[in-house]
C-alpha positions in Angstrom: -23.4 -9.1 -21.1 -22.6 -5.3 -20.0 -21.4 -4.9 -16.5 -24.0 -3.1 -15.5 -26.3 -5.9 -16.4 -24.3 -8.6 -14.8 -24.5 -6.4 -11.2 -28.1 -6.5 -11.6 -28.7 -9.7 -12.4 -26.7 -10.8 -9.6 -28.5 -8.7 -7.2 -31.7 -9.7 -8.6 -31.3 -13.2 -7.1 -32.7 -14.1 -3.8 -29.8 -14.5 -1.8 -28.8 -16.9 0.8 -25.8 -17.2 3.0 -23.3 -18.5 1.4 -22.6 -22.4 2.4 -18.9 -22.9 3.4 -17.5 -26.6 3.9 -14.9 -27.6 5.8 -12.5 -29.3 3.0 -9.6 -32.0 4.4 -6.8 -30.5 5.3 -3.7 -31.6 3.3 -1.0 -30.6 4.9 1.5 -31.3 1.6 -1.1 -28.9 -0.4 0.7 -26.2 -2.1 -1.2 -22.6 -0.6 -0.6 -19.5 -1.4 -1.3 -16.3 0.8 -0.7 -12.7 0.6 0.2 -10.7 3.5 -0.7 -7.0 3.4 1.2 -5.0 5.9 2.4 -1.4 6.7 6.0 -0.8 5.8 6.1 1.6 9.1 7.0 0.8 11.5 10.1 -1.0 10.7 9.5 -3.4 13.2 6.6 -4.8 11.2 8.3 -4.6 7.6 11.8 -6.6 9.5 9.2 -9.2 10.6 7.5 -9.8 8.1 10.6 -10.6 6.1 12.0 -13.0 8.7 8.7 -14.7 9.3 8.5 -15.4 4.9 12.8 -16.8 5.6 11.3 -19.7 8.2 8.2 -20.5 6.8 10.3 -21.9 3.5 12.1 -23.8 6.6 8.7 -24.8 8.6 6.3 -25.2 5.9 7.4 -25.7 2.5 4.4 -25.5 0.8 3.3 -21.9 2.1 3.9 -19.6 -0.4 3.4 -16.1 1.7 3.5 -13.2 -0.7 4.8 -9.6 0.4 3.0 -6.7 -1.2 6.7 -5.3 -1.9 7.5 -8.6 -4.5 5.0 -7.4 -6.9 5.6 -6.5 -10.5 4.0 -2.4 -10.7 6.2 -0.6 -13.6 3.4 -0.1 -15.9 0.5 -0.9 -14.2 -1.9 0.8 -11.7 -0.5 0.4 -8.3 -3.0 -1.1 -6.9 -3.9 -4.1 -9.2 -1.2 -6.4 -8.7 -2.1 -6.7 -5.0 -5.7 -7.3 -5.8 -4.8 -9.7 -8.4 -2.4 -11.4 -5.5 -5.3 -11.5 -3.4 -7.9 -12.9 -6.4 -5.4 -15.6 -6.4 -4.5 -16.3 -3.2 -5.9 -19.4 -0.7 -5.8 -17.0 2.5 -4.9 -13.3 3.3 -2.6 -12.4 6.3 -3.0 -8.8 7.6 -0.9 -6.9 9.8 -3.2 -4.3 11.8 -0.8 -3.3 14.4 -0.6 0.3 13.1 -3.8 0.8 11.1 -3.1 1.9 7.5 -5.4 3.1 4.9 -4.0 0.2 2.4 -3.7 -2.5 4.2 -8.0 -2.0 5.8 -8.9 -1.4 2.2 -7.2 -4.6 1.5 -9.0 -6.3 4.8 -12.4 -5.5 3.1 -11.6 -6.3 -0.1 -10.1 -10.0 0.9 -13.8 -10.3 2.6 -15.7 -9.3 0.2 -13.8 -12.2 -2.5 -14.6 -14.7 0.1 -11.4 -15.3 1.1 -10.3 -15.9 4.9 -8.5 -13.2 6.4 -5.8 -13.9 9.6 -5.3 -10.7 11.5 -2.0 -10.1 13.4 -0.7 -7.7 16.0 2.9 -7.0 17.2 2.3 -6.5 20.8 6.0 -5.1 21.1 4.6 -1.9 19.8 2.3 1.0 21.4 -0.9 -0.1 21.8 -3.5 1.1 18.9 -6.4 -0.6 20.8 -8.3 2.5 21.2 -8.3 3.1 17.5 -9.0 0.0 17.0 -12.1 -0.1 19.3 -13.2 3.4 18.0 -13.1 2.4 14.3 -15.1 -0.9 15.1 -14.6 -3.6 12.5 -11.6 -5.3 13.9 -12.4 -5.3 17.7 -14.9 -8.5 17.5 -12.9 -10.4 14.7 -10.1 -11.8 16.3 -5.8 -11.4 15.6 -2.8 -13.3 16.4 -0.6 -11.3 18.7 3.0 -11.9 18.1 6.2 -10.6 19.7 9.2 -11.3 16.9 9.5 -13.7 13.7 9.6 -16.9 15.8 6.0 -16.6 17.2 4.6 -15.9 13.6 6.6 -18.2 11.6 5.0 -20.9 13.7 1.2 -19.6 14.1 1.4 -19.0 10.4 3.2 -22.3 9.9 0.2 -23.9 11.6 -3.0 -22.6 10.2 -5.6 -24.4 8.0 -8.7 -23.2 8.7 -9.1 -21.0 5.6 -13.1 -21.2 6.0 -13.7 -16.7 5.2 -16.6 -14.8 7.1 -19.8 -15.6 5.4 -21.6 -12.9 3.3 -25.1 -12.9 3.9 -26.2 -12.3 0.1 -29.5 -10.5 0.6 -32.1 -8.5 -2.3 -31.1 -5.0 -3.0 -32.8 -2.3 -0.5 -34.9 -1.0 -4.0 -36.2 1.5 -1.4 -33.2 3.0 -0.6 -30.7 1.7 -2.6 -27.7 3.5 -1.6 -25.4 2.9 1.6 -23.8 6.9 2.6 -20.6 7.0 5.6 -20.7 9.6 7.4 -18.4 10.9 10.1 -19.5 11.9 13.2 -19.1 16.1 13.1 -21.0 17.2 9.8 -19.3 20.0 7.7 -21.0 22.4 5.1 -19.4 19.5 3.0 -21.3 16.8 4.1 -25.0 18.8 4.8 -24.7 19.9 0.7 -23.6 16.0 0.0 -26.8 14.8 1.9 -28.8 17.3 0.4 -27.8 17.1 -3.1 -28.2 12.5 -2.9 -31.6 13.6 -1.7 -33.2 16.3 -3.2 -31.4 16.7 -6.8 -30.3 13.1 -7.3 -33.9 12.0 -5.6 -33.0 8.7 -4.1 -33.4 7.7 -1.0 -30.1 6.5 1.0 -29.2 4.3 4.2 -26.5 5.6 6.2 -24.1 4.8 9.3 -23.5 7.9 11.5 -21.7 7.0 14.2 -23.8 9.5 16.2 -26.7 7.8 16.2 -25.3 4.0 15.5 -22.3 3.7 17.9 -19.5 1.5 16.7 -19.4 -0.1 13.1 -19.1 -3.7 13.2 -17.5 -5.7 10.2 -21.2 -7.9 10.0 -23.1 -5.0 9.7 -20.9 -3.2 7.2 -21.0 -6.3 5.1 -24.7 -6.8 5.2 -25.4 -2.9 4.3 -22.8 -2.9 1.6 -24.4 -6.3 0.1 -27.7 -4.8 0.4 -27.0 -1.5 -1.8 -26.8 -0.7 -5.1 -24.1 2.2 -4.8 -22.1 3.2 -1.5 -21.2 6.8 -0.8 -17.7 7.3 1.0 -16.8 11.1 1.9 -13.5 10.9 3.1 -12.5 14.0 5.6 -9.0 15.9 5.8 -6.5 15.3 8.1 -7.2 18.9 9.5 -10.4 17.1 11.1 -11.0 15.2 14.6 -12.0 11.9 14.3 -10.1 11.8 10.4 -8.2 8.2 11.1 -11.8 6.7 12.3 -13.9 8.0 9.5 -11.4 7.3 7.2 -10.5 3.7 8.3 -14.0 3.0 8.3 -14.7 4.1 4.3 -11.5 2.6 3.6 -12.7 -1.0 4.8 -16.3 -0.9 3.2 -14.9 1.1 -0.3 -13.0 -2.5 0.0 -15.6 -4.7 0.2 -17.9 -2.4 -2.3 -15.0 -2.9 -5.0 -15.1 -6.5 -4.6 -19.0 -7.2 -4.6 -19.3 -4.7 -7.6 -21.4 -1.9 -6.3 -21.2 1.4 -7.8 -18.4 3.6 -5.5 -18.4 6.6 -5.1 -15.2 7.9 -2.9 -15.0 11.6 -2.8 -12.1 13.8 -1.0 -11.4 17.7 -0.7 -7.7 18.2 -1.6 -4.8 15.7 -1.6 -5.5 13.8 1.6 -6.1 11.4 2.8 -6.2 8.9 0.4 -2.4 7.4 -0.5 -1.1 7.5 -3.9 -1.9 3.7 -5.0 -5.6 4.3 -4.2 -6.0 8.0 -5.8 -7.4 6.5 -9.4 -10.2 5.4 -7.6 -11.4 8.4 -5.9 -13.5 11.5 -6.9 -11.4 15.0 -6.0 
């Protein structure tokens, strides 16, 4: 069946939430888990490293996978981490400097139904205003850890590996496509409104963060499951407000990957999207 049909079907069905049961814990279970982290600062990267030494002490049967073991010569930069995460019993996420990668990762991990266990190096200068002003992370809660000792043994001790549920809901047929927008509008954004609108002729839903406050990780999951196609315009780094915006579309482009609705990521320029992601979006 073509892909195209396949979306369709899917979002054809009347959707329920998605039952999760709480499965015996076996502690002698083999589990793997990828971590996705920032490799600045250092103090995260050294960490990380140490924390993957103790748990082969601690907990033999945790496999934690670094983004940095992967096999890339050849191959888009960016599969090889999905396919770790496809794979993987649980995701580990380091948000304690917000990265572009690792929030894309965040949303995809969600989106495949698979738990995600925030962490935060309090040692380091405190992001929580970007986090709070991006919204998605400030109501889902993280670990916070001070060196490898702390996380080797939270990590060493988790099996809860229950993920957020995805309310699976019909497709909005009346407005079938979910648009991010930041908070100033540009002559960029008022001709990509108009042009969705009055040459494409559909009808969109759309977070603006004027006239929605805060984004919070339910409701980006329930509009993204609810759409069609999502429209991400990212914004230079030239522009207030850029990390916000562009956290934001890089959590729900995420999440649209992995339920399979159409994405359309457009930027102006090189920036701001890194080099592993570039394939993906529309210049």
């Amino acid at each position: 069946m073509p892909r195209m049909q396949r979306i369709q079907r899917l979002r054809n069905l009347t959707f329920l939430t998605i039952p999760a049961q709480q499965i015996p814990y076996n502690m002698s279970k083999t589990l793997n888990s990828f971590i996705a982290y920032p490799i600045n600062p250092r103090e995260v990267r050294d960490t990380v490293a140490a924390t993957i030494a103790k748990l082969k002490q601690l907990r033999p049967s945790l496999v934690l996978q670094p983004w940095e073991a992967n096999d890339v010569p050849g191959r888009c930069l960016v599969d090889p981490i999905l396919d770790k995460i496809r794979d993987s019993d649980y995701i580990v996420a380091d948000i304690s400097q917000l990265n572009f990668n690792v929030i894309y990762e965040i949303g995809f991990s969600i989106g495949k139904l698979k738990r995600v266990v925030l962490i935060k190096n309090k040692n380091l200068r405190n992001n929580d205003r970007l986090i709070s002003e991006t919204g998605i992370f400030d109501t889902i809660g993280y670990f916070k850890y001070s060196n490898s000792e702390d996380l080797a043994k939270f990590l060493s001790e988790v099996h809860d590996f229950l993920p957020l549920p995805l309310k699976q809901i019909l497709p909005n047929k009346n407005a079938p496509v979910y648009l991010v927008a930041p908070r100033e509008k540009t002559e960029s954004e008022i001709r990509l409104f108009s042009r969705v609108k009055k040459e494409a002729r559909l009808l969109f839903r759309s977070y603006d963060p004027e006239e929605h406050g805060r984004l919070s990780a339910r409701d980006a999951i329930d509009n993204v499951s609810a759409s069609l196609g999502v429209i991400l315009p990212l914004i230079s780094n030239n522009r207030i407000d850029c990390e916000v915006h562009n956290f934001r579309c890089a959590f729900i482009a995420g999440l649209s990957h992995a339920l399979g609705c159409e994405t359309l990521i457009l930027q102006a320029g090189e920036d701001p999207v890194p080099v592993d992601l570039r394939d993906a979006v529309s210049i």
